[in-house]
N, C-alpha and C positions, 0 to 999 in steps of 0.2 A: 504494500500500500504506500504509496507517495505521500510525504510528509509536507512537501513545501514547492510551489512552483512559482520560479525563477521568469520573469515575462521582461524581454528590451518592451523600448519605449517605443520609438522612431519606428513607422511601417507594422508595426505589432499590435498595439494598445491605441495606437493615433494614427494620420495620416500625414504625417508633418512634411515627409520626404517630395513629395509633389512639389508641396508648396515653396519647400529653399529650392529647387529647380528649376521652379521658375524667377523667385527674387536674388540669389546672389547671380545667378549671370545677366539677371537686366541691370542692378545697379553695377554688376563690374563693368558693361557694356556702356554705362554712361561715363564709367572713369577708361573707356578706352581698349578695354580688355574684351573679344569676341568669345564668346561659351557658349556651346549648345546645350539644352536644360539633359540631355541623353549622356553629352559628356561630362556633366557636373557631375549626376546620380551615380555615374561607373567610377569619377575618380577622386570623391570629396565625400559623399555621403557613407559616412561609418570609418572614416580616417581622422584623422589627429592630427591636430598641427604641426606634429614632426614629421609628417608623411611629405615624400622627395615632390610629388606632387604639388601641395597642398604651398611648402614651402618656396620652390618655383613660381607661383601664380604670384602668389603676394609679394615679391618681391620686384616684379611688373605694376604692382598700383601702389596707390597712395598710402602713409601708413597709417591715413583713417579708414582705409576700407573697409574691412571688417567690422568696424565701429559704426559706423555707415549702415553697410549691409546687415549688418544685428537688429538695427533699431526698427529698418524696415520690414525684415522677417517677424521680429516679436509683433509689429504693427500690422502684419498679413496672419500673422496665428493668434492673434485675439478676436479677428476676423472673422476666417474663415476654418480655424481646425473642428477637425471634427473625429468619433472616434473610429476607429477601423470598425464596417459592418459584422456586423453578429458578435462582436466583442463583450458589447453590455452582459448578452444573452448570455454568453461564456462563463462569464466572470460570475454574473448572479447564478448559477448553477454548480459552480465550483465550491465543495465545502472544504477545502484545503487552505492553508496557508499559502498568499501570497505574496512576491515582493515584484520590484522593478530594477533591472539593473540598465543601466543605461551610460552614455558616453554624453550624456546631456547635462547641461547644471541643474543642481537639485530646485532652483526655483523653477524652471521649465518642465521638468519632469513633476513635479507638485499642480503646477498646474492644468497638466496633459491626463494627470490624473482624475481632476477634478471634471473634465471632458467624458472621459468615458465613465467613471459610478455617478 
């Protein structure tokens, strides 16, 4: 019998990932930088800022990019996130112990929670 189940955040519990696929390459695209939202998802989403990637791009924009692009993300997922279908259903039917682990900040992850229960 399973004790505890372990749920990511991103694409799992929420639908976050669409939505940064579409907002960090249109705001990089206004600092100059071309990304297609196909190429973001394969080489940004679920990488880390030390990823040879990750670290490459930023060093072509400005060093508020990021800071930038955060504020408009957080400003598209108060929006529009919403939770992954049939998730609720999931969750409300599950008598186990559950957590989240995630590569997200605990405020964004708190709030994504608040999304799906």
């Amino acid at each position: 019998m399973k004790k505890l189940i372990i749920f990511d955040c991103d694409g799992t519990l929420v639908d976050s990932e669409v939505i940064a696929s579409e907002v960090f390459p249109a705001v990089w695209s206004e600092m100059g930088l071309t990304m297609s939202a196909d190429f973001f998802l394969t080489n940004f989403v679920g990488t880390g800022g030390d990823a040879e990637i990750v670290k490459t791009t930023m060093a072509k924009l400005p060093p508020n990019a990021m800071e930038i692009a955060d504020l408009k993300f957080d400003e598209e997922l108060r929006k529009r996130l919403q939770p992954v279908r049939g998730i609720k259903e999931l969750l409300t039917e599950l008598v186990h112990d559950m957590c989240v682990a995630s590569n997200s900040s605990p405020g964004y992850v708190i709030g994504a929670q608040r999304k799906t229960l």
